[in-house]
KEMAR-219973 format. One line per 8 residues: number of its first residue (from 1); their letters; for each residue x negated, y, z of N, C-alpha, C. Coordinates in Angstrom, 2 decimals, padded with zeros to 5 digits, m for minus. Example, Ala and Ser with C-alpha at 12.3 -4.5 7.8 and 13.67 -1.06 7.14 Angstrom:
KEMAR-219973
1 = as = m013.19,m005.69,007.80,m012.30,m004.50,007.80,m013.20,m003.30,007.80  m012.85,m002.25,007.08,m013.67,m001.06,007.14,m012.90,000.03,007.87
***
This chain:
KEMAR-219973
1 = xxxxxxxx = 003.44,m060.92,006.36,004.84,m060.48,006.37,004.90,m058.97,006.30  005.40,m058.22,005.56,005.94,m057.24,005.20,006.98,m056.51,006.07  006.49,m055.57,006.64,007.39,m054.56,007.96,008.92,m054.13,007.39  009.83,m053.82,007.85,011.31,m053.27,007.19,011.31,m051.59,007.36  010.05,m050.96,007.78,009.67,m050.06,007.82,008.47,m049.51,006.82  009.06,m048.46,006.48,008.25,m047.59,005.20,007.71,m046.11,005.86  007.61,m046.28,007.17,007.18,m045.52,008.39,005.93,m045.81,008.70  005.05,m044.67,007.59,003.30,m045.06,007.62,002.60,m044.62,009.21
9 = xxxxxxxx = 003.43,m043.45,009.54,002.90,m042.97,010.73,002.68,m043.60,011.75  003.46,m043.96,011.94,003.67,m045.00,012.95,002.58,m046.60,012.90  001.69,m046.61,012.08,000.93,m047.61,012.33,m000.34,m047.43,012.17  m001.14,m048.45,013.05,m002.52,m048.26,013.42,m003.37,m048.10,012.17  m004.32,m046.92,012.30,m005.08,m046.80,011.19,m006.23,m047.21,011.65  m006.95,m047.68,010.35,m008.59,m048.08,010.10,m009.36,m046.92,010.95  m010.63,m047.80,011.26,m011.63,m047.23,011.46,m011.99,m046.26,010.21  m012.32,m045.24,010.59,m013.08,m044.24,009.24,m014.66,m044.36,009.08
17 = xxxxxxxx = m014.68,m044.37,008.06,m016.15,m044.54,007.19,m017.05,m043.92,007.61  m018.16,m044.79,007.68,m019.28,m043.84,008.36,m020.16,m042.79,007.35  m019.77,m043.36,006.27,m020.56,m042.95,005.13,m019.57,m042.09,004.00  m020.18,m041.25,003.07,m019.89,m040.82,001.97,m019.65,m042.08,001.00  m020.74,m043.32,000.99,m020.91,m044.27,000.26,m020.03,m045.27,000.50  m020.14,m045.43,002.06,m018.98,m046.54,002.07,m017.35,m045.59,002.05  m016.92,m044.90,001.84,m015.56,m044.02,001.66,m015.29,m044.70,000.31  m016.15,m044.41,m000.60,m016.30,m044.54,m002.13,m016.44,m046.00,m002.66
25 = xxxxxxxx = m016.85,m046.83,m001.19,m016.79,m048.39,m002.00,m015.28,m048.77,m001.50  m014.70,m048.23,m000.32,m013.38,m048.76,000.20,m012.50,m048.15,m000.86  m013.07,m047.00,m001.55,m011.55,m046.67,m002.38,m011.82,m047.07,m003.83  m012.95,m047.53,m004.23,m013.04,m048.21,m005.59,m012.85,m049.44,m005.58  m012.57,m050.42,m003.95,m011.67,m051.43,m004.39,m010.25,m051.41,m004.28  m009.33,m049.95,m004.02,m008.26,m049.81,m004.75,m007.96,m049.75,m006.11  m008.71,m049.21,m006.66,m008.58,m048.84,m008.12,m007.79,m050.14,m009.12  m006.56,m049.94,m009.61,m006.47,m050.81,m010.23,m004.88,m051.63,m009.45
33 = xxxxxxxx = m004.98,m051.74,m008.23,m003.93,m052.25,m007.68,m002.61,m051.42,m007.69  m001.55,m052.06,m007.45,m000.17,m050.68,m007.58,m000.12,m050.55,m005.84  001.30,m049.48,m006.08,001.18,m049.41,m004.72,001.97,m050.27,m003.69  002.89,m051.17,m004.58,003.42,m052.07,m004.31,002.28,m053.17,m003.28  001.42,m053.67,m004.10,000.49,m054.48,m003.83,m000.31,m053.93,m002.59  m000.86,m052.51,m002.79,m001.21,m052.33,m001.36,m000.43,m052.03,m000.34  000.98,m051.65,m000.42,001.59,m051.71,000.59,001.58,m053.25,001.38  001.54,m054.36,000.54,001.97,m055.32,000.88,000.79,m056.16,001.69
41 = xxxxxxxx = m000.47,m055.62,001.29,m001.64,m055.54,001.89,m001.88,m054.91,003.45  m000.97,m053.41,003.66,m001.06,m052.98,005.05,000.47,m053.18,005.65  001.32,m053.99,004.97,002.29,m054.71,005.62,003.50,m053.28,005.83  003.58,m052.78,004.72,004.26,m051.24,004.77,005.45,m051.80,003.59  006.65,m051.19,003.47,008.03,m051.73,002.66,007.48,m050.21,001.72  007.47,m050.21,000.53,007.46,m049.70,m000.66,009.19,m048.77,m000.59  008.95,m047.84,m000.23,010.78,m046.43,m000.37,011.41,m046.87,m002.14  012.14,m047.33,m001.83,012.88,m046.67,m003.54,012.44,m046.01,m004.33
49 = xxxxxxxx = 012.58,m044.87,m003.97,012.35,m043.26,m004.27,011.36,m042.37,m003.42  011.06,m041.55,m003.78,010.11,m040.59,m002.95,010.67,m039.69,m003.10  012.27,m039.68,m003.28,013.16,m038.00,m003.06,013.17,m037.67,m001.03  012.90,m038.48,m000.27,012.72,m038.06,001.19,011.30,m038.54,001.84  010.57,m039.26,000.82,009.10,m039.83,001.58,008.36,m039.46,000.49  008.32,m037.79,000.29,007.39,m037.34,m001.05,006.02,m037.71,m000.75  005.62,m037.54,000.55,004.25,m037.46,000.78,003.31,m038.82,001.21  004.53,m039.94,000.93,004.68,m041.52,001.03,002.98,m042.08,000.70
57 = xxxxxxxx = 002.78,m041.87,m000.58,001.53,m042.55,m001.11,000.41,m042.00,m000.91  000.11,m041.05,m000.68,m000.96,m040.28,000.09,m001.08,m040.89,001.42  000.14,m041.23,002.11,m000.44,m041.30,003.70,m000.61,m043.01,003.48  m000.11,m043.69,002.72,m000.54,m045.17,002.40,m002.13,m045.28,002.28  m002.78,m044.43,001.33,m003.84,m044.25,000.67,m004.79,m043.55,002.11  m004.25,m043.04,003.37,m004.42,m042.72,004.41,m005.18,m043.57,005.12  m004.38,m044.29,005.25,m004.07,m045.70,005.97,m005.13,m047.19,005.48  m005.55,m046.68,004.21,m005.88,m047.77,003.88,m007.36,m047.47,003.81
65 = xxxxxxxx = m007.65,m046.59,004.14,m008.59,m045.78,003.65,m009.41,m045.27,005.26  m008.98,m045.16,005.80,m009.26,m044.97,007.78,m009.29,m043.70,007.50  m008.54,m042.91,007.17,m008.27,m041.13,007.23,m007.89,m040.68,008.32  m008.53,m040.15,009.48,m007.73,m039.47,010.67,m007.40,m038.40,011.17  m007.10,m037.52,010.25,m006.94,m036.27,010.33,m005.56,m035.89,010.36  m004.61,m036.90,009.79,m003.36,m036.55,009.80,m002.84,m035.23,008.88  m002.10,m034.15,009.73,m001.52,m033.07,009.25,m002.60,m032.09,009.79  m003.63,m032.54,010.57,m004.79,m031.42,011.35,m005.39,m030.10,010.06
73 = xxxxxxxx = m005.73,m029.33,010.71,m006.46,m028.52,009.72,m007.84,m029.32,009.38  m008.06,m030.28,010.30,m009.25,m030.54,009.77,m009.72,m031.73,008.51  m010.38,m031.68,007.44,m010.87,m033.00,006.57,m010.24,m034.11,007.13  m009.97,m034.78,006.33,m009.35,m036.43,006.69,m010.33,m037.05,007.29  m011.74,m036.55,006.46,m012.96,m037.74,007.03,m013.89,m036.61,007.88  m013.36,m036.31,008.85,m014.38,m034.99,009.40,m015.42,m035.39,009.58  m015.59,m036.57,009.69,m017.31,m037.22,010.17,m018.12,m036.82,009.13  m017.81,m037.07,007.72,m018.01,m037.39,006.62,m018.20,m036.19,005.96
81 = xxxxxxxx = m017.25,m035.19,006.16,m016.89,m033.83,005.76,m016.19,m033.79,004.27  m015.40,m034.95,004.17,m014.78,m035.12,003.35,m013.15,m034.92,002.84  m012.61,m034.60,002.54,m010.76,m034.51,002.28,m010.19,m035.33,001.07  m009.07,m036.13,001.41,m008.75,m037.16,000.46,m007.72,m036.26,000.09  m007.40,m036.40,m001.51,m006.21,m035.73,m002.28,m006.28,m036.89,m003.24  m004.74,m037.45,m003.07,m004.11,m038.28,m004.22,m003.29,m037.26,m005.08  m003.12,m037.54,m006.72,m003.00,m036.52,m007.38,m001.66,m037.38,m008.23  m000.52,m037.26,m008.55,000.28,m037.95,m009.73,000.09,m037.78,m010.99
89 = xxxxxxxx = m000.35,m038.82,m012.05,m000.72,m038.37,m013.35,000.41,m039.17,m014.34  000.94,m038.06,m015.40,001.34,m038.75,m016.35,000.24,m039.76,m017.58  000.95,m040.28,m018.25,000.06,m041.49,m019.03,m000.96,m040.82,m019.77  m000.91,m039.28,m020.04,m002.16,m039.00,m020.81,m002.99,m038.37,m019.88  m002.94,m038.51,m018.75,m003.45,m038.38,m017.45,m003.44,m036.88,m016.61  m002.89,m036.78,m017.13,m002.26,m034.71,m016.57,m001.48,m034.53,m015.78  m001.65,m033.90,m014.65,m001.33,m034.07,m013.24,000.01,m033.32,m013.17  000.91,m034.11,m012.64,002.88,m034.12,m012.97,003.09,m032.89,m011.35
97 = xxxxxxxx = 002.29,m032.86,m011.11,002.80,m031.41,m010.10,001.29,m030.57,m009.66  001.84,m029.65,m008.46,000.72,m028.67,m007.52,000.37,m029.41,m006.32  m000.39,m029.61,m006.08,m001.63,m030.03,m005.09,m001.81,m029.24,m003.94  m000.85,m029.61,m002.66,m000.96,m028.97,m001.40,m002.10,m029.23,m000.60  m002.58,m027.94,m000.23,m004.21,m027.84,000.26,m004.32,m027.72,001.81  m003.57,m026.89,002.66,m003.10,m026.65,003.87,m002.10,m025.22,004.19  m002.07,m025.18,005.39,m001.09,m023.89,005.91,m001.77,m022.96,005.86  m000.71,m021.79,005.27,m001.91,m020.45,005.67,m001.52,m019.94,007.04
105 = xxxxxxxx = m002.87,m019.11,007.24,m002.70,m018.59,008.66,m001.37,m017.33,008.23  m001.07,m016.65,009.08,000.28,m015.77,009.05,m000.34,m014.66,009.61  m000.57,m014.79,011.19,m001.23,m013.85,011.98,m002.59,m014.63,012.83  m003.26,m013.31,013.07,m004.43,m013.57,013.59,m004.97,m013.64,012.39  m005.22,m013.27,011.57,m006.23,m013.27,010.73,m007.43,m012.01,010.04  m007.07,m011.63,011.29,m008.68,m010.35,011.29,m009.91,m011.08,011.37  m010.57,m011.28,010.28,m011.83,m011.98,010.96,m011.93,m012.97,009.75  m010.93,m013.47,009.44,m011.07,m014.76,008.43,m011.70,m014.35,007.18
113 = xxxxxxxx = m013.09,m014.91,007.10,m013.21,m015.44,005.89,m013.67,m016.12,004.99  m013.40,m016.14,003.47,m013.54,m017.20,002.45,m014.24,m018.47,002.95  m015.59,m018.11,003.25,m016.65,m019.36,003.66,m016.41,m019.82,004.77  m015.22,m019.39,005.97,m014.66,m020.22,006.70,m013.15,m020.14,007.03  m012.91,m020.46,005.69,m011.12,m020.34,005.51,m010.82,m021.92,005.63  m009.58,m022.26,006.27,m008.80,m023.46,005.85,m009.01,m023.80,004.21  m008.97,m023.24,003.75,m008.82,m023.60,002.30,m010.41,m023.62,001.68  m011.21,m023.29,002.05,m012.47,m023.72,001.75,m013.16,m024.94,002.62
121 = xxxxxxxx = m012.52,m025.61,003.78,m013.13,m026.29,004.43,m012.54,m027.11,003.72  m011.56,m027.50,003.56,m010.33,m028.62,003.05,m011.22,m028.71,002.06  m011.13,m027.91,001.21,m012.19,m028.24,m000.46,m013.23,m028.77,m000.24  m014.15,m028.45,000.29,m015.45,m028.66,m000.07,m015.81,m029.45,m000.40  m015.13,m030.67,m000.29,m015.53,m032.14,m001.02,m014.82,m032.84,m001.00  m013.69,m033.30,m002.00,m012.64,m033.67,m002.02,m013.03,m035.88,m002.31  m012.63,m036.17,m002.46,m012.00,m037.76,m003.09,m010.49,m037.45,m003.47  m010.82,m037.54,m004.69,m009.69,m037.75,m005.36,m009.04,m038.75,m006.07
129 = xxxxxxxx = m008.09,m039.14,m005.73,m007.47,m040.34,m006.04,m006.14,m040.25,m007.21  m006.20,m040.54,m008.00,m005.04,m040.27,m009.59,m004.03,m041.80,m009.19  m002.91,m041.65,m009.17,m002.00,m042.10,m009.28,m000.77,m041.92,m010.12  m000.76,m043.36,m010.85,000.81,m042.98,m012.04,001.71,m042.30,m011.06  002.07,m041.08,m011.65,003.22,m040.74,m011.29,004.68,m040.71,m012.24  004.65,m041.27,m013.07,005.85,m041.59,m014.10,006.83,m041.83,m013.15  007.77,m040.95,m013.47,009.67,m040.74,m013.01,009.87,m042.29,m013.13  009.67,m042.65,m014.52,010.30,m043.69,m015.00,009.75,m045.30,m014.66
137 = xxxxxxxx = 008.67,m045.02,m013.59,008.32,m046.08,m013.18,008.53,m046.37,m011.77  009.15,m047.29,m011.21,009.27,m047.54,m010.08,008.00,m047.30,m008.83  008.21,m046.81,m007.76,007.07,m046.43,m006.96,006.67,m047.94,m006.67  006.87,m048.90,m006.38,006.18,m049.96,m006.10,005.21,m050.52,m007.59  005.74,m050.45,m008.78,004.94,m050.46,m010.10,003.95,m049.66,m010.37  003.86,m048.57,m009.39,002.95,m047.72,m009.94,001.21,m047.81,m009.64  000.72,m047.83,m010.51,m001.05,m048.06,m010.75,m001.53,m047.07,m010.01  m002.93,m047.48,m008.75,m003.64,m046.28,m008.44,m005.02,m046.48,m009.63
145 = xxxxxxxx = m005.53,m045.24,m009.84,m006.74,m044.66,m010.71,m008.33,m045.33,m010.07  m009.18,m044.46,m010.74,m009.98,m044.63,m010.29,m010.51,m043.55,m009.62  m010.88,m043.69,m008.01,m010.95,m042.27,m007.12,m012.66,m041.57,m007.86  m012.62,m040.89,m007.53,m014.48,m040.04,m007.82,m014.45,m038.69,m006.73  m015.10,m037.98,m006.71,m015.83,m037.36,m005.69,m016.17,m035.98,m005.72  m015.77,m034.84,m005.79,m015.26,m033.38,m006.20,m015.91,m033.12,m005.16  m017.09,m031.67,m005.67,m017.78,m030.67,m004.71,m017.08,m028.96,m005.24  m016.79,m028.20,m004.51,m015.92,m026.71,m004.68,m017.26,m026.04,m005.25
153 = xxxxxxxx = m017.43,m025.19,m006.47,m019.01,m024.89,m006.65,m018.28,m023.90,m007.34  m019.30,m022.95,m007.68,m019.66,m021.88,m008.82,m018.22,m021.51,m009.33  m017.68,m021.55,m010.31,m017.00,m020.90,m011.10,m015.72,m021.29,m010.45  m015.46,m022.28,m010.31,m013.95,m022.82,m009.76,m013.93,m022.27,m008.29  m014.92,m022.14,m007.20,m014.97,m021.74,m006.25,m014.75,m020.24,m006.27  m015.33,m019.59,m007.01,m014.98,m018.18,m007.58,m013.30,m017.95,m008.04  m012.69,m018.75,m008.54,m011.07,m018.70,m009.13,m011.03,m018.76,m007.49  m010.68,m019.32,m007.21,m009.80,m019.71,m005.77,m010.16,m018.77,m004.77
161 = xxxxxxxx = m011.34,m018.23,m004.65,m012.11,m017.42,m003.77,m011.06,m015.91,m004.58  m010.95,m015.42,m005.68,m010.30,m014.48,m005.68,m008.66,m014.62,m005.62  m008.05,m015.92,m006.18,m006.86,m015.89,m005.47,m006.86,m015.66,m004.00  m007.28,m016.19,m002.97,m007.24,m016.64,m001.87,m007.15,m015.04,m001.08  m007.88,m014.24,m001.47,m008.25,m012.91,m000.98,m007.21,m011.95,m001.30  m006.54,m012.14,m002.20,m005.45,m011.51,m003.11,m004.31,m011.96,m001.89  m004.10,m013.18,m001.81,m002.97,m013.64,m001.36,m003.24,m013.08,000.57  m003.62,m013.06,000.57,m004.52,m012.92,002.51,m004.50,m011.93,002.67
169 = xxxxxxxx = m004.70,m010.61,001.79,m004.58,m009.07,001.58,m003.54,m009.15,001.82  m002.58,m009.12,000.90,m001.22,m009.15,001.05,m000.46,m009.56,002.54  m000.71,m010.59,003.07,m000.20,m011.35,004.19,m000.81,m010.22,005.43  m002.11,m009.70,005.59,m002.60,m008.68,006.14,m002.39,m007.62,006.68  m001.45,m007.41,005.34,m000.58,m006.25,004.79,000.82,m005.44,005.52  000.92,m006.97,005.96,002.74,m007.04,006.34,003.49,m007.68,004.97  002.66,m007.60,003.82,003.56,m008.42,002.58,004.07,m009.45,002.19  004.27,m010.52,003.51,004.45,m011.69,003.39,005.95,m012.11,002.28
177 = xxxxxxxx = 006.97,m011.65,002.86,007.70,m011.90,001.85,007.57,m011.20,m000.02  006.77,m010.69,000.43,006.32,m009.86,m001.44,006.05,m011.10,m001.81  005.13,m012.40,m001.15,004.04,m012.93,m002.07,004.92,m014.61,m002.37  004.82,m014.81,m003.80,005.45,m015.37,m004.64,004.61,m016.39,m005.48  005.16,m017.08,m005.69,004.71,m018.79,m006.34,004.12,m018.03,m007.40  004.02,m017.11,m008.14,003.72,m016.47,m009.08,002.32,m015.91,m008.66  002.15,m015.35,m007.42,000.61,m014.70,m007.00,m000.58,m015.73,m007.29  m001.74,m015.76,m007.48,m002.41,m016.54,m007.82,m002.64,m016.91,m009.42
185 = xxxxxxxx = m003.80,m016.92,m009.94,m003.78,m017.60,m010.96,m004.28,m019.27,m011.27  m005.07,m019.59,m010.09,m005.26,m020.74,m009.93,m004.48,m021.80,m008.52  m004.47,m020.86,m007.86,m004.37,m021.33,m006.33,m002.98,m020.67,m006.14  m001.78,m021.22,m005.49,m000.51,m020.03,m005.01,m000.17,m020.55,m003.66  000.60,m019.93,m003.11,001.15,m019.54,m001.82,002.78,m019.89,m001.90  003.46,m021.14,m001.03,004.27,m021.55,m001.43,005.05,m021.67,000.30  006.76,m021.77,000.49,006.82,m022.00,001.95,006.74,m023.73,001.67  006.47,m023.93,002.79,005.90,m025.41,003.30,006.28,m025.64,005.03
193 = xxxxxxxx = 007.86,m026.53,004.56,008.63,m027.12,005.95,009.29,m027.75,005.72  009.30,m028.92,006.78,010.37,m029.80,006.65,012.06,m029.33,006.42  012.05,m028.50,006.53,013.56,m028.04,006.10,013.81,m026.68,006.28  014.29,m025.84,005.35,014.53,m024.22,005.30,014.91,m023.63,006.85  014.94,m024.44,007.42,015.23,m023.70,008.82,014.14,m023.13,009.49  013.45,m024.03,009.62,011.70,m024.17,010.33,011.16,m022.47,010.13  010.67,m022.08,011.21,010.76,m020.46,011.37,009.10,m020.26,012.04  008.11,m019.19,011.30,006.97,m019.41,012.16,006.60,m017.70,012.52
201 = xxxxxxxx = 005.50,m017.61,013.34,005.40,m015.81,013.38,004.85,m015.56,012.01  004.70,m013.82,011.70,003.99,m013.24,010.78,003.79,m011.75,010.89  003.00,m011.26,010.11,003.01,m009.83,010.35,003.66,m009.09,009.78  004.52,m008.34,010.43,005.16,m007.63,009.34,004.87,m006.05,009.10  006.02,m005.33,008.13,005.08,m004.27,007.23,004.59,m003.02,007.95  005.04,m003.16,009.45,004.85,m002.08,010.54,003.68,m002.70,011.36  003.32,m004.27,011.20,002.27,m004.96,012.27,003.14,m005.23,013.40  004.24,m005.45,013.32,004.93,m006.02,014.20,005.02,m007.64,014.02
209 = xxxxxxxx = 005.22,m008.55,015.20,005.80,m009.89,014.56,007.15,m010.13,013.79  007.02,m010.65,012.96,008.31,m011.04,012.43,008.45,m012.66,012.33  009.66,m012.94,011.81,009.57,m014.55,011.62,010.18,m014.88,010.03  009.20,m015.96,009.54,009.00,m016.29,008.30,009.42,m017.75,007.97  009.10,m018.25,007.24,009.18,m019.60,006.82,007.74,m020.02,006.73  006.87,m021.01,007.32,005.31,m021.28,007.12,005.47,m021.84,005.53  004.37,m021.10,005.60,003.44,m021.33,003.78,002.47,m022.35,003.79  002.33,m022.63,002.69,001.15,m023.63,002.24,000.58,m023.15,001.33
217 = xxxxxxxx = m001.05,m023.05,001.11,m001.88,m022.92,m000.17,m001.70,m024.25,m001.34  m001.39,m024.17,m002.46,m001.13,m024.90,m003.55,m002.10,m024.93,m004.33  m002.76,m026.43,m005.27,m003.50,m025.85,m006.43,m002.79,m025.79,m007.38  m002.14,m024.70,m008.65,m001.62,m025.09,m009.80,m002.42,m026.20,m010.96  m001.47,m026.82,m011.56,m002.00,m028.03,m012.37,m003.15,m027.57,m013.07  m003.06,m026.50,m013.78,m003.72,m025.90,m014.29,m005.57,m026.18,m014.14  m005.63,m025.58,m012.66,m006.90,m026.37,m011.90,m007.19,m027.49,m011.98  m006.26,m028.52,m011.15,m006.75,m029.70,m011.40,m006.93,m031.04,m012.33
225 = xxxxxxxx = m006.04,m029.91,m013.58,m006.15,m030.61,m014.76,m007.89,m030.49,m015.11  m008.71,m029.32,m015.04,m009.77,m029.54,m015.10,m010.81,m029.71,m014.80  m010.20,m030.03,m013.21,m010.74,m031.03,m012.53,m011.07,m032.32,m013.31  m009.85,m033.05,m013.71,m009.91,m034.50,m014.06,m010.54,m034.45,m015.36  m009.77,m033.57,m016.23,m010.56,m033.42,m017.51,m012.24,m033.44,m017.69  m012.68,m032.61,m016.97,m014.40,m032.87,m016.67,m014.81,m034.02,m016.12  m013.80,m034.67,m015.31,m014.53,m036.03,m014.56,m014.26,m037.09,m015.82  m013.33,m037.42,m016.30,m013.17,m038.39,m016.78,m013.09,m038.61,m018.51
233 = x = m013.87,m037.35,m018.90,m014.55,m037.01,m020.35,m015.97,m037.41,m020.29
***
């Protein structure tokens, strides 16, 4: 029987994987099912729309998957040292938005860096999961992909490693409001809250506290278009 609730949080999650291997056999027997079908599998009601439960199929894919990390800074599979990212793809498989990575720090961030940033731990080894994201298809119709297994290396680690420093300078700075969906050429800096009100500290251009809107690190499509493009060529 099927819950009247589309309220993923709220229910008991799986044990998490002990393995890299078994992560990768639990999510290659999604592949193929919609999300209809696995909802109906963890007894979850499929939303209409994802205009108020954007982040709906990810935390399904959560759930089904024994992810326990929640909203934590830390990997979904910390045992594992792994991070799950479901991605929306249109039909020629090109990813229909930006890819939220975590919060940036605001203040306190003397000391931080690259090789132990939020945003390099989150990466380091992703599962990635492709999901239709077609407007025009109902979220319960929609097909999950086939997941595969992303390490942050060499050249792409280098893009993000100089956005990341660019954007962190700035924030450093006192420049928080300077820095714009536009900073970054791979990676950007976006606010990230449940609603324009939501108010967090920051530094401002004297090193005083000020109060901001909390940010999130983004990947632009751009990236993870070639991401997929290399995996699945």
């Amino acid at each position: 029987m099927v819950t009247n609730s589309s309220n993923i949080k709220n229910t008991t999650m799986k044990p998490a994987p002990n393995s890299v291997e078994e992560l990768l056999e639990r999510a290659s027997l999604l592949a193929g099912l919609t999300l209809g079908e696995l909802a109906q599998i963890e007894n979850i009601r499929v939303p209409d729309d994802f205009k108020r439960e954007k982040g709906w199929s990810g935390q399904l894919l959560e759930l089904a998957l024994g992810a326990q990390a929640g909203s934590k800074a830390q990997q979904d599979f910390a045992n594992i040292g792994v991070e799950l990212k479901t991605i929306p793809i249109d039909a020629s498989g090109n990813p229909l938005e930006t890819t939220y990575v975590c919060y940036a720090h605001l203040t306190h961030i003397a000391g931080i860096q690259w090789a132990t940033s939020s945003v390099r731990n989150k990466l380091n080894k992703v599962l990635w999961v492709p999901i239709d994201g077609r407007r025009d298809i109902p979220p319960a119709e929609r097909c999950i992909g086939t997941p595969f297994l992303w390490s942050l290396r060499g050249e792409q680690e280098a893009y993000l490693r100089q956005d990341w420093e660019e954007i962190m300078d700035m924030i450093a700075m006192g420049d928080i409001e300077k820095v714009t969906a536009r900073h970054g050429e791979f990676m950007q800096l976006r606010p990230k809250a449940a609603n324009g009100s939501a108010l967090t500290d920051a530094i401002g251009k004297n090193g005083q506290i000020i109060q901001t809107r909390p940010r999130g690190f983004y990947l632009r499509k751009e990236f993870t278009r070639k991401i997929l493009s290399d995996y699945f060529s």
